[in-house]
C-alpha positions in Angstrom: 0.0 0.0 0.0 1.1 3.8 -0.9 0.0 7.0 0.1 -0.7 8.9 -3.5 1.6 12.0 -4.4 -1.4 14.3 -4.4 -2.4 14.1 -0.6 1.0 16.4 -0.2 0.6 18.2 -3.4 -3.0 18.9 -2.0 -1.8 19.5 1.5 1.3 22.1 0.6 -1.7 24.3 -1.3 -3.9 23.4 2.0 -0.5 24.9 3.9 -0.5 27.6 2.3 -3.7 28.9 4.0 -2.3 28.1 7.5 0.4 30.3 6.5 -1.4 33.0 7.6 -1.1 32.4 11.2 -2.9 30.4 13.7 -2.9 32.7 16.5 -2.5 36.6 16.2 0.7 38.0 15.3 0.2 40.2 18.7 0.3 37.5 20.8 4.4 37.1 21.0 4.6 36.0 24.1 2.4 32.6 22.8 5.1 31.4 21.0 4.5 28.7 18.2 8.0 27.2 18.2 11.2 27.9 20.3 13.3 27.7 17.0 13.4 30.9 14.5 11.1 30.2 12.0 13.2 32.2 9.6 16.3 29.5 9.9 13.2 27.2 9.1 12.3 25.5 5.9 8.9 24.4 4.3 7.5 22.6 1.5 5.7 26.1 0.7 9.5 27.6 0.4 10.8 24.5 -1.6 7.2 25.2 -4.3 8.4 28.7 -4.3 12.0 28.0 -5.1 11.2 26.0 -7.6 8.8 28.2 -9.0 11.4 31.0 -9.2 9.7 32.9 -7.2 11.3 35.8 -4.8 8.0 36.5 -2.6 9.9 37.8 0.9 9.3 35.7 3.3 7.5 38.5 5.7 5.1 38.1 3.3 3.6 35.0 4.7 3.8 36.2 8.2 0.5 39.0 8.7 -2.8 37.5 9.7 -5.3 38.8 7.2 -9.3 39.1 8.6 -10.5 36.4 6.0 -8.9 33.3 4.3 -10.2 31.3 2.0 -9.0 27.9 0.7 -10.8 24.9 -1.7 -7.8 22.0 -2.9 -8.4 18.6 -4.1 -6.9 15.5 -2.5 -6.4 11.4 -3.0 -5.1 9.2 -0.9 -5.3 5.8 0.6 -5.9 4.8 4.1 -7.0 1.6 6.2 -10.2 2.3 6.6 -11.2 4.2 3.6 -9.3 2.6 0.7 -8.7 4.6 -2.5 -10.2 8.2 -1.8 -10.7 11.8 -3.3 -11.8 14.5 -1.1 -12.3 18.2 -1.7 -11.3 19.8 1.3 -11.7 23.8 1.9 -11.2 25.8 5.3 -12.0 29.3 6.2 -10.2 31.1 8.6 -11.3 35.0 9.8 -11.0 36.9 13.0 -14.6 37.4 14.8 -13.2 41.7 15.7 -10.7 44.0 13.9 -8.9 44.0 16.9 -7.4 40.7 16.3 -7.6 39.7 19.6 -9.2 36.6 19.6 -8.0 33.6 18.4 -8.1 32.6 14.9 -11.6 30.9 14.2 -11.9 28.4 11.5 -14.7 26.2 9.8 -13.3 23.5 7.4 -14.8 21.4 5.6 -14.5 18.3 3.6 -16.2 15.8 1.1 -15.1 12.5 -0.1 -15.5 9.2 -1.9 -13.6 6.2 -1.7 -13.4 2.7 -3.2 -15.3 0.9 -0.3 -18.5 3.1 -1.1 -17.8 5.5 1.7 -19.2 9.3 1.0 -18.8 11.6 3.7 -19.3 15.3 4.3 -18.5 16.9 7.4 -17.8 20.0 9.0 -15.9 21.7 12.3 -15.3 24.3 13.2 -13.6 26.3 16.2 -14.5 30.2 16.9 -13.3 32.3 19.2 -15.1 35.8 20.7 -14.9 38.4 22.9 -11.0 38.0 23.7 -11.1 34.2 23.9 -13.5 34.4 26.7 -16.2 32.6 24.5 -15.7 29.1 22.1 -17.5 27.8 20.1 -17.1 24.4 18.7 -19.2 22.4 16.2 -18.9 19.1 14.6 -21.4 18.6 11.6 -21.7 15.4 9.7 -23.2 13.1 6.8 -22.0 9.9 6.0 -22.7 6.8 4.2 -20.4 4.0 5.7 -20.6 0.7 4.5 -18.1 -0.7 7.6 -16.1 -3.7 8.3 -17.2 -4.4 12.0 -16.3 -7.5 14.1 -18.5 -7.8 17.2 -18.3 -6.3 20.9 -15.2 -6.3 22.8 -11.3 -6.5 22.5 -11.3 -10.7 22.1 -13.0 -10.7 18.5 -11.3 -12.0 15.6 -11.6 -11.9 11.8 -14.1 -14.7 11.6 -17.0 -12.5 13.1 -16.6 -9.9 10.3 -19.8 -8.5 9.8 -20.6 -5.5 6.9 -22.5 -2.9 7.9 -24.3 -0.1 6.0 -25.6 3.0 7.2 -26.2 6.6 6.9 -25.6 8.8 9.4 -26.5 12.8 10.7 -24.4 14.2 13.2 -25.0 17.7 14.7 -22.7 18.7 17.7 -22.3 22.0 19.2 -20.8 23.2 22.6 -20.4 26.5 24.0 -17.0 27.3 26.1 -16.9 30.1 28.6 -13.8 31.2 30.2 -13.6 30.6 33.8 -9.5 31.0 34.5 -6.6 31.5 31.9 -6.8 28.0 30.1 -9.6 26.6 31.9 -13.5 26.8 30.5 -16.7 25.3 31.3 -18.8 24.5 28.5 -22.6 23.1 28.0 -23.9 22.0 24.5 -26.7 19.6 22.4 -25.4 16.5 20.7 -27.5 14.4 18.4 -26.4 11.5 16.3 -29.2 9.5 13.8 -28.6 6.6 12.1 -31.0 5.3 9.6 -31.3 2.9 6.8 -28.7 0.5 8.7 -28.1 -3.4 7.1 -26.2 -6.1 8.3 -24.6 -8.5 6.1 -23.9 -11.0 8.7 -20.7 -12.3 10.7 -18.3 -14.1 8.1 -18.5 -17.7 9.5 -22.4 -17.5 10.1 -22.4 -17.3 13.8 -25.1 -15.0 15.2 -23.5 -11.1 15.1 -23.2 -9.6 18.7 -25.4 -6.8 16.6 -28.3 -8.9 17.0 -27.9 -9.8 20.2 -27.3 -6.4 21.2 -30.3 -5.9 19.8 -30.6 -5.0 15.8 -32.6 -1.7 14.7 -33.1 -0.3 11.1 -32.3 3.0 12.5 -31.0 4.5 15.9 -31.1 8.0 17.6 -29.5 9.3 20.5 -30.5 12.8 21.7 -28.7 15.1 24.7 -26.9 17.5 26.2 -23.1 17.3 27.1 -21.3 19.7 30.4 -17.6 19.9 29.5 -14.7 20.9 31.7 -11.9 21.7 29.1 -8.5 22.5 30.2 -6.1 23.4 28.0 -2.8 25.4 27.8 -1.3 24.5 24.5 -0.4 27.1 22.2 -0.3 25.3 18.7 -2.7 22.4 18.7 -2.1 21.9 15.5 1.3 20.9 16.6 1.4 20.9 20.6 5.3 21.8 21.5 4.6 21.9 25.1 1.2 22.6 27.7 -1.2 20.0 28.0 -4.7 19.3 27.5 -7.5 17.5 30.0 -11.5 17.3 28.9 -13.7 15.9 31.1 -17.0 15.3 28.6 -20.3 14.3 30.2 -23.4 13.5 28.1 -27.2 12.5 28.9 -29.2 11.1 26.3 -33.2 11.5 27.1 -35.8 10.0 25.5 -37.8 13.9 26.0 -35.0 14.9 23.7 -36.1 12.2 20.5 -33.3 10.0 22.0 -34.4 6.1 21.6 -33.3 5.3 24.8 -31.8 7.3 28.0 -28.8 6.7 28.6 -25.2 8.7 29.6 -21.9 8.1 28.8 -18.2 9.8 30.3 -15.2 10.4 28.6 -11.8 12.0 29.9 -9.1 13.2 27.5 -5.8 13.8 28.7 -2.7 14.7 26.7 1.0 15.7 28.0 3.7 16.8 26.1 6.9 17.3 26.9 9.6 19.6 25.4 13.2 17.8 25.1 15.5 20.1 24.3 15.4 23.9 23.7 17.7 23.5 20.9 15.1 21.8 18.8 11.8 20.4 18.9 12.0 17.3 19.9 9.0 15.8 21.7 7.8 13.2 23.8 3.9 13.0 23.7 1.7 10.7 25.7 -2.5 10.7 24.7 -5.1 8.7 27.2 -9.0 8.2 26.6 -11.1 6.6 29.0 -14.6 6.4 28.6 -17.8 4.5 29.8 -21.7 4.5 28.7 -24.4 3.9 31.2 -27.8 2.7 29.7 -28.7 1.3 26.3 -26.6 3.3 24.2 -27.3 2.3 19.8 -24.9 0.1 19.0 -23.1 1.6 16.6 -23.0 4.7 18.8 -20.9 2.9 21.9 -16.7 4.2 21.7 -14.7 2.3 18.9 -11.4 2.4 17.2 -11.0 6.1 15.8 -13.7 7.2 17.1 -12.7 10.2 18.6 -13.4 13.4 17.0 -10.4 13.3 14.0 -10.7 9.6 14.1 -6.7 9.2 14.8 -6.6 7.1 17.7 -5.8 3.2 17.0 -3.6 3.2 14.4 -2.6 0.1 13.3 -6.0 -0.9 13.1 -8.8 0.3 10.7 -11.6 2.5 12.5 -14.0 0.5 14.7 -12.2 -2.6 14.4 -12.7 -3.6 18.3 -16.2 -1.7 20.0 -17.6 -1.7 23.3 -20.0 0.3 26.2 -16.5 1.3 27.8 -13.0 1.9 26.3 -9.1 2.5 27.8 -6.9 4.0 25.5 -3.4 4.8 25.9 -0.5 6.3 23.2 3.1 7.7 23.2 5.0 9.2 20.8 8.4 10.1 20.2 8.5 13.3 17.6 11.7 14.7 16.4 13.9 16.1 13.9 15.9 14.5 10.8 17.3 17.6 8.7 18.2 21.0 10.4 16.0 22.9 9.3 13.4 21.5 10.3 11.8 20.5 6.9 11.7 16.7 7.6 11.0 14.7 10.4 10.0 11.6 12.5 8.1 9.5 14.6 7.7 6.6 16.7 4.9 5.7 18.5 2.9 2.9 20.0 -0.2 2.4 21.5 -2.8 0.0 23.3 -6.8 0.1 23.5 -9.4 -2.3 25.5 -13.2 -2.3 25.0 -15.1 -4.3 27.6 -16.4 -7.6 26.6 -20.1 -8.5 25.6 -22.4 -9.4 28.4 -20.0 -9.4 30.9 -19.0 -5.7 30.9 -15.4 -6.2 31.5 -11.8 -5.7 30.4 -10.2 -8.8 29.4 -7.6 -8.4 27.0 -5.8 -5.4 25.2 -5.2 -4.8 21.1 -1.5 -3.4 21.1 0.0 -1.5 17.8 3.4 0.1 16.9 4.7 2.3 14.4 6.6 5.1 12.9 5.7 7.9 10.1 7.3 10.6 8.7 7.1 14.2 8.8 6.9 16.5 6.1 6.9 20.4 7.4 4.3 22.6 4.9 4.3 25.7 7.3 7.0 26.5 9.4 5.2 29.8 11.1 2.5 27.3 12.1 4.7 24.4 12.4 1.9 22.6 10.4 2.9 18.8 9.3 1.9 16.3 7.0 1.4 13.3 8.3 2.4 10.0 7.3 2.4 7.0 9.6 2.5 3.1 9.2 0.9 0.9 11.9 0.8 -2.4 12.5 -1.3 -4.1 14.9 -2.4 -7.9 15.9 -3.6 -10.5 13.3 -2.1 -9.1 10.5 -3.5 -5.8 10.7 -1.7 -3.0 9.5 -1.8 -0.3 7.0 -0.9 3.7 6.1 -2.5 6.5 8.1 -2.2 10.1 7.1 -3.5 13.6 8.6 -2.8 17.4 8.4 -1.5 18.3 11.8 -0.1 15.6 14.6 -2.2 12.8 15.6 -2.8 14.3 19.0 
């Protein structure tokens, strides 16, 4: 398996618009890297180099109010195949004063060889001095997906095809109650509808109908967030850390089938090597647990966290369950001076509680390394290409704009 040349043609032009600055140019004393940026090198230097092009590189360095940006993309992944996508981001400030943080809505559509066609939508705005955020997570997808049962103990021979298209509409409010801590309250909604089963590959009944098989799912509710986060480049973290504590209720009142919660802490840590270079050591852990009769193809899976990057070395949703444990670590560092390529090793380890009884019983490890490929050295913006491999043969290329976590 490859990754296709266009994904980094596509991302350098996607670069380009992060060029412009993630956070405002008036906030020096947030800043993105501890190395000079203009002893830096890019892929978007390399395209104008080539190009012939003498553009001073101050050029790139003043926010503008609005920013626009449509590029295509192909690629291949695990879990979609052979893909194109069309993937466009706007970026604007939400005063003249500049001093919020950049907001941005992106935006992306694709199609791939297993049938997939998604469109979704986040976004991330910032108001009145950072005291307010908004985030949103809009979706439509029809996923034809290779599923395998409840639990970390399945195996190959209870494959089981599933179809299904799906609505999601997620939006939370975040108010500012200390520097780098907010509280937040917002409605989540997930429908699924028009969902098929082909059946578990040696015949056995599918833990989807004993869990108990619906055409069609919806779960309706409100989530209360504590969000702690004191990263300065999320895009690509050289320092800080980040805690969420997410809590959602699900009530039928709401349209939800059933009523029933769920709890999910996010912690990340990331610690800065050397203050010669950027060398990190970054460690990511999820726990989370549902209470109730949550839909089934609701309850946590592999990479099914909000980018869908966690598991790799396994294709999303390849172990499920009501609770999940999730830990990573990754080594990130440098290969050429300046700062234009570089690496990573990483490895990880997930457990989903078993069917029926409810409890941890075994755990899916995965290992791997990827390589870097700078496209914006004022926002430190990567692409990223990793290869995982994980037990029973699975394995397979994962790519994304920006680090895993």
């Amino acid at each position: 398996m490859k990754i296709l040349t266009s994904v980094i043609l596509a991302t350098i032009f996607f670069g380009s618009f992060n060029a412009m600055a993630q956070r405002d140019s008036s906030l020096s004393d947030r800043r993105l890297s501890t190395i000079d940026s203009s002893k830096q090198r890019d892929a978007i230097d390399l395209v104008k180099k080539f190009l012939n092009r003498n553009t001073p590189d101050d050029s790139r360095k003043t926010p503008k109010k609005l920013i626009f940006a449509v590029v295509p993309a192909a690629g291949y992944s695990l879990s979609t195949g052979f893909a194109l996508a069309i993937v466009s981001n706007l970026a604007f400030y939400t005063s003249s004063s500049h001093k919020e943080n950049l907001s941005e809505i992106g935006a992306e559509v694709f199609y791939d060889t297993k049938t997939q066609k998604v469109f979704r939508s986040r976004s991330e705005i910032w108001a009145d001095k950072n005291n307010y955020k908004l985030v949103a997570d809009l979706r439509w997808e029809r996923y034809p997906e290779d599923m395998y049962g409840l639990g970390t103990k399945t195996t190959t021979a209870t494959l089981n095809k599933i179809d299904y298209l799906y609505i999601r509409t997620y939006a939370t409010l975040y108010k500012k109650i200390i520097p780098d801590l907010y509280g937040g309250i917002g409605y989540n909604l997930d429908h699924h509808y028009n969902i098929t089963e082909k059946g578990n590959a040696d015949n056995s009944v599918s833990d989807f109908q004993k869990y108990g098989y619906a055409p069609g799912s919806t779960s309706s509710g409100i989530n209360l967030d504590i969000l702690y986060d004191s990263r300065r480049n999320p895009i690509n973290p050289l320092g800080g850390g980040y805690a969420a504590i997410i809590y959602r209720d699900n009530f039928k009142g709401l349209g939800s089938d059933n009523n029933w919660r769920s709890i999910q802490l996010d912690l990340r840590k990331y610690v800065h090597l050397s203050s010669t270079s950027n060398n990190i050591l970054a460690f990511w852990g999820i726990a989370q647990f549902t209470n109730g009769q949550a839909p089934y193809l609701d309850l946590p899976g592999t990479g099914t966290d909000m980018y869908s990057n966690a598991g790799r070395g396994y294709a999303r949703n390849r172990f499920k369950g009501k609770n999940e444990l999730y830990f990573e670590s990754e080594y990130r560092f440098g290969i050429t001076g300046n700062g234009l390529i570089g690496a990573v090793v990483f490895a990880n380890a997930e457990s989903f509680s078993e069917f029926q009884s409810n409890t941890f019983q075994k755990i899916a490890p995965a290992a791997g390394s990827g390589l870097r490929i700078k496209i914006n050295k004022h926002s430190d913006t990567n692409i990223c290409i990793d290869y995982g491999v994980g037990t029973n043969g699975s394995h397979g290329f994962f790519v994304s704009l920006g680090e895993v976590f």
